[in-house]
C-alpha positions in Angstrom: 110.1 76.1 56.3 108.7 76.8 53.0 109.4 79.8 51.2 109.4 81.5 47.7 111.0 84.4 46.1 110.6 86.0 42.8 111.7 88.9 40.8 109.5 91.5 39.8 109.3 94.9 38.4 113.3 95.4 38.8 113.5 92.8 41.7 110.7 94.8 43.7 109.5 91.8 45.7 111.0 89.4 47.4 108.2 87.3 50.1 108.9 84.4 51.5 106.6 81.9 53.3 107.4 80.2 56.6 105.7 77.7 58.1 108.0 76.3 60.4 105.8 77.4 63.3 102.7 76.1 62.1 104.6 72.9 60.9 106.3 72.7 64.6 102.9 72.3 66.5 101.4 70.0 63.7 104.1 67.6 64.5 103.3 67.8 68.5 99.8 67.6 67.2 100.4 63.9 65.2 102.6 62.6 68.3 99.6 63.2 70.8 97.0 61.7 68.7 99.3 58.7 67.8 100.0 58.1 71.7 103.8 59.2 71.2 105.7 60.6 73.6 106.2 64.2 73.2 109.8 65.2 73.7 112.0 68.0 74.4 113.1 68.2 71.1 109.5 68.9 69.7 109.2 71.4 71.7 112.2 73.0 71.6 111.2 72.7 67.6 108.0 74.8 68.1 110.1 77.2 70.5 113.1 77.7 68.3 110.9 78.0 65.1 111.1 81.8 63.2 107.5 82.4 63.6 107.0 81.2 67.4 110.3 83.4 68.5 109.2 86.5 66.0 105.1 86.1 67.5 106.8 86.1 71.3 108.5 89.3 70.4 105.4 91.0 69.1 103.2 89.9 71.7 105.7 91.1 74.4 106.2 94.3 72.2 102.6 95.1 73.0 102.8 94.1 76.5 100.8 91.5 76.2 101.5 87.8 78.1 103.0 85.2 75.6 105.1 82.5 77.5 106.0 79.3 76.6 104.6 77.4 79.2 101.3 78.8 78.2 101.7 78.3 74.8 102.7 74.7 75.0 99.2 74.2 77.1 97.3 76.1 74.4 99.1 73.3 72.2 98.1 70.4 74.1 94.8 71.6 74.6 92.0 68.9 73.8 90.2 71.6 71.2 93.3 71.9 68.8 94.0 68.4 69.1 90.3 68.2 67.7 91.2 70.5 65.1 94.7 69.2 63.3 93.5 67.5 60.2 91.8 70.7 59.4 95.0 73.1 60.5 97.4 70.5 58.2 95.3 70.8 55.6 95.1 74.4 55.6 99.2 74.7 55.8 99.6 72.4 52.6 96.6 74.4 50.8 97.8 77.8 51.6 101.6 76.7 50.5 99.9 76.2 47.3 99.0 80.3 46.9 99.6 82.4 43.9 102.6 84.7 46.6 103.1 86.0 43.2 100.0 87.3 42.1 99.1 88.6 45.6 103.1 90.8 45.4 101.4 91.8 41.7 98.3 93.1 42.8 99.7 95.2 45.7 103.0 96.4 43.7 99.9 98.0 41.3 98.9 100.1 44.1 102.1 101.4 45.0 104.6 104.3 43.5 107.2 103.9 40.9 109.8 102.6 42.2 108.5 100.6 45.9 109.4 97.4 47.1 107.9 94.6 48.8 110.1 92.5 50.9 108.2 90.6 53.4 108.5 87.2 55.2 104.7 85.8 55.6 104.1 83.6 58.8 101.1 81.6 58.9 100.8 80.6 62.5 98.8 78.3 64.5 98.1 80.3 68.2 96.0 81.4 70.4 94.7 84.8 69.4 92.3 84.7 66.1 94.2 88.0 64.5 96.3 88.7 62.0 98.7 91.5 61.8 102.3 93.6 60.6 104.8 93.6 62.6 108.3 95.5 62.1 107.5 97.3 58.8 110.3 99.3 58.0 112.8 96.9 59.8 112.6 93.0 59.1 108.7 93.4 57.8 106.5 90.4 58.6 103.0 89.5 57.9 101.5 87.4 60.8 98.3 85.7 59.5 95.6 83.4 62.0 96.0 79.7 60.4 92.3 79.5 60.0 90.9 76.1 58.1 87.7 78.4 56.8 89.9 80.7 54.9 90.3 79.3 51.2 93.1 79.4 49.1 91.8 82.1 46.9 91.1 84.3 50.3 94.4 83.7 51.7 95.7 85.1 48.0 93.4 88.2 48.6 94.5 88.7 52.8 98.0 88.5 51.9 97.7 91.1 48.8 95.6 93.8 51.0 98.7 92.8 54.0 101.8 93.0 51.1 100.0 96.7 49.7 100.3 97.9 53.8 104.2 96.7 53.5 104.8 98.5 50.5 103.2 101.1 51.6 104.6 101.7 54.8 108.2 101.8 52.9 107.1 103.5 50.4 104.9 106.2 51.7 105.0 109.3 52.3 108.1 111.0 50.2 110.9 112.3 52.1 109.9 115.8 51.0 105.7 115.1 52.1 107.3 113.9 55.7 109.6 117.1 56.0 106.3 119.2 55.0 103.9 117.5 57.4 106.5 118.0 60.3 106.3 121.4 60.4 102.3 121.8 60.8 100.9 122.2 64.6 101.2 118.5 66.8 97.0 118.5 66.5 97.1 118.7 62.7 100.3 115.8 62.5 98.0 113.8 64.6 95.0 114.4 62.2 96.9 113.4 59.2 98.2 110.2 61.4 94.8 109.3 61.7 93.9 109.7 58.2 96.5 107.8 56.9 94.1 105.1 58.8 92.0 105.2 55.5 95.1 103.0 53.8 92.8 100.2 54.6 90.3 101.0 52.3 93.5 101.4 50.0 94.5 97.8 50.9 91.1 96.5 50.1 91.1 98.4 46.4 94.6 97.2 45.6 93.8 93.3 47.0 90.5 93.2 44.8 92.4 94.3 42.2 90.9 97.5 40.9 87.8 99.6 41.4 85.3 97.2 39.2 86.2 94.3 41.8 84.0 93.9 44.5 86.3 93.6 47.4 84.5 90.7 49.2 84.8 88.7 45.8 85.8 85.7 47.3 85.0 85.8 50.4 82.6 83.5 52.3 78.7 85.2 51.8 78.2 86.6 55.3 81.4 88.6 55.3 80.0 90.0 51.3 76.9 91.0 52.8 78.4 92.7 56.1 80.6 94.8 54.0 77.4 95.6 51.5 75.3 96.4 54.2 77.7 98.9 56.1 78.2 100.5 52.5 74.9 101.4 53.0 76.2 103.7 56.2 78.7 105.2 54.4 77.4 109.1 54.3 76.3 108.8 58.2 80.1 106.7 58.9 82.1 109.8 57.1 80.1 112.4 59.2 81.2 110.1 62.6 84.8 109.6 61.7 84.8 113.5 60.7 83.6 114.4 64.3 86.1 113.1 65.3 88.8 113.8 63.1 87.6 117.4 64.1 87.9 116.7 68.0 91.4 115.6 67.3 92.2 118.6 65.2 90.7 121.1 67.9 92.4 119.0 70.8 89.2 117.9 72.3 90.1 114.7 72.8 93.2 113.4 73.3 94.9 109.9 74.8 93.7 106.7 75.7 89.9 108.0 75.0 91.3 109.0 71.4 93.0 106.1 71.0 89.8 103.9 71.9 87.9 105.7 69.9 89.6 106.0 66.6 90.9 102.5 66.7 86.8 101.9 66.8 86.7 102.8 63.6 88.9 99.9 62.6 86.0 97.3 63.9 86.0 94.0 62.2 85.9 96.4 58.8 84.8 99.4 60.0 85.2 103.3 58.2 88.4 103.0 58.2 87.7 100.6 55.4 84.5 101.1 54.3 84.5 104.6 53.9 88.1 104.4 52.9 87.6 102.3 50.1 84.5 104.2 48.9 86.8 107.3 48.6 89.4 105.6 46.9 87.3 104.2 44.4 86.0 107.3 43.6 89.3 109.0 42.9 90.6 106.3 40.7 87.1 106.2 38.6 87.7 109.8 38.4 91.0 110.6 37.9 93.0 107.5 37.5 95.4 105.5 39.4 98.3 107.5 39.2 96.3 110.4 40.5 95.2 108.2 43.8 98.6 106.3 44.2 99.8 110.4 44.6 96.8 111.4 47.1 97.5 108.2 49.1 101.0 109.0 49.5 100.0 112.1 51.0 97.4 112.1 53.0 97.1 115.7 52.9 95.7 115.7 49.7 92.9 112.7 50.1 90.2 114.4 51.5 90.3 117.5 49.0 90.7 115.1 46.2 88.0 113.4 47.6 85.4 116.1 47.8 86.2 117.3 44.3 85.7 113.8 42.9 82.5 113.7 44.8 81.4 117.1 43.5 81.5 115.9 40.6 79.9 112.8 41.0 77.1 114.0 42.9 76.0 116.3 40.2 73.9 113.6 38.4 73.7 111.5 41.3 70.4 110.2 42.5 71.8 109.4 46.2 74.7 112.0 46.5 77.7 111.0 48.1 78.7 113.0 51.8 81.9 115.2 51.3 84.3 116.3 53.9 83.5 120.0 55.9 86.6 122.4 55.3 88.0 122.1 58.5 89.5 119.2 58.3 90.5 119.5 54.2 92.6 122.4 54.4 94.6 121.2 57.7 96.5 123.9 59.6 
């Protein structure tokens, strides 16, 4: 396991890198190629591991199948085996981040006063995502070990996942949860659901401010994807507004809300791009203190929003959409 803590802002971070999974399998990895035999041991090595045994139990939190037989096949498999140089390679360049940077630039996003404690597992596995797991418990960033990612990219995933930790401990108030408990269920849910616009959030705070593009350094296909669905932003706000509205009115509800709002997540869907187009605005507008304090409640966003794009559109030659009334002033 390698790991790395630090002090910062009155001891407000403490991340730590393991790769004891990843390192597990690589070792399985060298003793196939080499002709070795593959023992217990190493297995019970990759099994026992923090990140294998804290992967199980999110996979099996989501019901999803994750045993070990199958995983040791998925290890043994003639395509990984193809792809170890690459995976070790990627394990010794990514131990090599800026963790501290990455804490820096989401900590600048967040409140007075939040903290950032995470453990960071890169993870070799089947599944190509990367997620959170356990926020406000034993918070843990799960991220693909993919040999395409760069050093500098891995810096900028892990800053956009560290802002959605701090966030998530640090967000809303006490006093902003108390309020938002005692609207109607339909308008709780709403606000759940725009609180899905911390992505865009993530993106701002991982590029490290507004004048940053947020693909920066990122591979050129993923720069243009994100430029060319900022191009649907106006007709993307007006979508994930129907449906905000739907929500609100209780026209949809369940598994068809469900599939359809986590829709807008996509690859980068609204939920960033529109997101981060909002957020933007606010800060250019009003400042970073002023959109740390929208963020942190969610009931404010879309107002603040609107104003800043009022304002904005008034000598604008492509004028930004705003949000209709019903779902700004929530009931």
């Amino acid at each position: 396991m390698f790991a790395c803590a630090f002090e910062s802002r009155a001891q407000a971070v403490d991340v730590r890198l393991v790769t004891d999974e990843a390192e597990a399998v690589l070792a399985v990895l060298a003793k196939k190629k080499a002709n070795e035999p593959i023992t217990q041991a190493d297995w019970t090595r990759v099994f026992s591991s923090e990140g294998y045994t804290r992967l199980k139990k999110r996979e099996h939190s989501m019901q999803r199948q994750f045993e070990d037989a199958e995983f040791q096949k998925f290890v043994l498999s003639d395509d990984l085996g193809q792809r170890a140089a690459a995976l070790e390679e990627t394990v010794a360049r990514w131990k090599r981040a800026d963790v501290t940077r990455s804490a820096g630039l989401a900590l600048a996003y967040l409140p007075a006063g939040a903290r950032i404690r995470a453990k960071i597992y890169p993870v070799i596995k089947p599944r190509e995502n990367s997620f959170v797991f356990e926020v406000t418990t034993d918070p843990a960033i799960f991220l693909y070990l993919d040999p395409a990612v760069t050093q500098k990219k891995f810096e900028n995933t892990l800053a956009h996942e560290l802002h959605h930790i701090g966030y998530g401990t640090s967000c809303p108030t006490a006093e902003t949860s108390a309020a938002i408990a005692k609207l109607p269920e339909p308008a709780q849910i709403t606000l759940r659901w725009i609180s899905a616009f911390g992505e865009g959030f993530a993106m701002l705070a991982a590029a490290g401010g507004p004048t940053v593009h947020p693909h920066d350094v990122s591979q050129p296909e993923e720069r243009a994807r994100w430029d060319r669905d900022m191009k649907n932003f106006n007709a993307d706000l007006k979508k994930v507004e129907d449906f905000l509205v739907r929500v609100l009115e209780g026209k949809i509800a369940g598994d068809a809300m469900q599939k359809e709002g986590f829709a807008f997540f996509g690859v980068q869907g609204p939920w960033y791009t529109v997101g981060w187009r909002m957020v933007t605005l606010i800060e250019e507008t009003y400042g970073r203190k002023k959109l740390i304090e929208v963020m942190c409640d969610q009931r404010l966003l879309l107002k603040t929003y609107n104003e800043a794009a009022a304002a904005y559109n008034r000598n604008a030659k492509e004028p930004l959409a705003t949000w209709s009334d019903s779902v700004v002033n929530l009931k």
